[in-house]
C-alpha positions in Angstrom: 211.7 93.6 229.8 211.6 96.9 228.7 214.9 98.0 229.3 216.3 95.3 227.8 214.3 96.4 224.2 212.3 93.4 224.3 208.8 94.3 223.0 207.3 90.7 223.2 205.3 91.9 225.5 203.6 94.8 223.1 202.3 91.6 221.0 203.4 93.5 218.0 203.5 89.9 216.0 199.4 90.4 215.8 199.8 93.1 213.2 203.0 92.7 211.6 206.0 90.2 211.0 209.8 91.1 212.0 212.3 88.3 210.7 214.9 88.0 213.0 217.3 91.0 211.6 214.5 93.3 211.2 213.9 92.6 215.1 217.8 92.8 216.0 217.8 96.4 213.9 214.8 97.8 216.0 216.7 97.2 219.0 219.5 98.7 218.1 217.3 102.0 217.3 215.8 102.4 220.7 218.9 104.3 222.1 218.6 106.4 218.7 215.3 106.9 219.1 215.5 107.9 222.6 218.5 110.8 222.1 216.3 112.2 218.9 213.3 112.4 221.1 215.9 114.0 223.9 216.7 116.2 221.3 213.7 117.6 220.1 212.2 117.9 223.3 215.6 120.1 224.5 215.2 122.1 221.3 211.5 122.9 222.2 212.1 123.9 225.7 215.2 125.9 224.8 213.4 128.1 221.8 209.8 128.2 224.1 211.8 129.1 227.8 215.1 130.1 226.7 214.2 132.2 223.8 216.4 130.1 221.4 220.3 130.3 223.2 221.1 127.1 222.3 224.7 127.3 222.8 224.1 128.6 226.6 221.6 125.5 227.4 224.2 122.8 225.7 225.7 121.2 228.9 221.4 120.9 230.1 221.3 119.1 227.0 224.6 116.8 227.1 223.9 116.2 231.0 220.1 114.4 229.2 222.0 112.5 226.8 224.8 111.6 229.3 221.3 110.1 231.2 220.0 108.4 228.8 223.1 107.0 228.6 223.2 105.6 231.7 219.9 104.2 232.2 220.4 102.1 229.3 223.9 101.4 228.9 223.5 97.9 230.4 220.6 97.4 228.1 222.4 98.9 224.6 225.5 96.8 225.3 223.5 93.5 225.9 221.5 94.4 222.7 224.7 94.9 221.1 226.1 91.8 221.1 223.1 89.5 220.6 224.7 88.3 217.5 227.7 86.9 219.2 225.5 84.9 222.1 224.8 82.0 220.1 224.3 78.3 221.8 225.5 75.0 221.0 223.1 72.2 219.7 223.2 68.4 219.7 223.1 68.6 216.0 226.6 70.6 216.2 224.8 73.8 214.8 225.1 76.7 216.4 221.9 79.3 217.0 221.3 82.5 218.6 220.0 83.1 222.3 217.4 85.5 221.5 216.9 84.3 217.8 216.8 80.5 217.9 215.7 80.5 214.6 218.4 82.1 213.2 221.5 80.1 212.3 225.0 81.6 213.8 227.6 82.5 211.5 225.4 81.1 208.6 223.4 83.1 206.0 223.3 86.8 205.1 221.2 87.8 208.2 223.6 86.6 210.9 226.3 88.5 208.3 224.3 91.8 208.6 223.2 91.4 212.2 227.4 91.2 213.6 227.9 94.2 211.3 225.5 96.1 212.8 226.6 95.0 216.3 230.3 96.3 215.0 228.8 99.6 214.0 226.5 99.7 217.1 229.3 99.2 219.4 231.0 102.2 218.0 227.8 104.1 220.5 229.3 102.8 223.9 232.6 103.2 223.0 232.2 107.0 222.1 230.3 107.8 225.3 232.7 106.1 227.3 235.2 107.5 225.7 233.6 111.6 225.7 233.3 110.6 229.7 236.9 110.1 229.9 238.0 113.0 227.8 235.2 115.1 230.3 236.8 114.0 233.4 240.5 114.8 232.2 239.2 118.3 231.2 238.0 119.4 234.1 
């Protein structure tokens, strides 16, 4: 559950309420979250063990990223298009997999939530694409 950014589990709903889009945006931040905290932890090794060279310890830090990556591409595409998964009722109205409360293609939080997914799928398509231009270079 996990790695697919489902935090049911945590029982966060005891101490605070998400509506639906606020819980579809904190999925979408868990891949962020995870390459800052890549980030920062490269930077602190690099200045503590490397004595700050930066540029010479880049590929270490791409090869993270690249990892990171990979472990949760399944998960960040899934996550992505949430939105878009949306079932059929007997009521003809249409609702989301993960969201059932949340109306599909109805209402300014389904609106914001495919935006987002556009905007998020920009991420998969950029790594993918960065792999391809990586493999043709060398």
């Amino acid at each position: 559950r996990f790695l697919a950014f489902d935090f049911g589990e945590l029982r966060l709903s005891c101490h605070f309420t998400l509506t639906p889009l606020q819980s579809y945006l904190s999925r979408l931040l868990v891949p962020v979250v995870a390459i800052a905290f890549v980030s920062i932890l490269h930077s602190l090794s690099t200045c503590f063990f490397y004595f700050g060279h930066l540029r010479s310890r880049f590929p270490v830090f791409l090869g993270a990223v690249g990892s990171v990556f990979m472990v949760f591409s399944i998960s960040i595409v899934l996550a992505t298009l949430q939105p878009v998964q949306c079932m059929r009722h007997p009521n003809d109205r249409w609702t989301m997999r993960k969201e059932m409360s949340e109306l599909c293609w109805e209402g300014d939080d389904h609106t914001l939530m495919v935006l987002a997914a556009g905007v998020a799928s920009l991420l998969p398509l950029l790594f993918l694409a960065s792999v391809i231009y990586i493999l043709n270079v060398f």
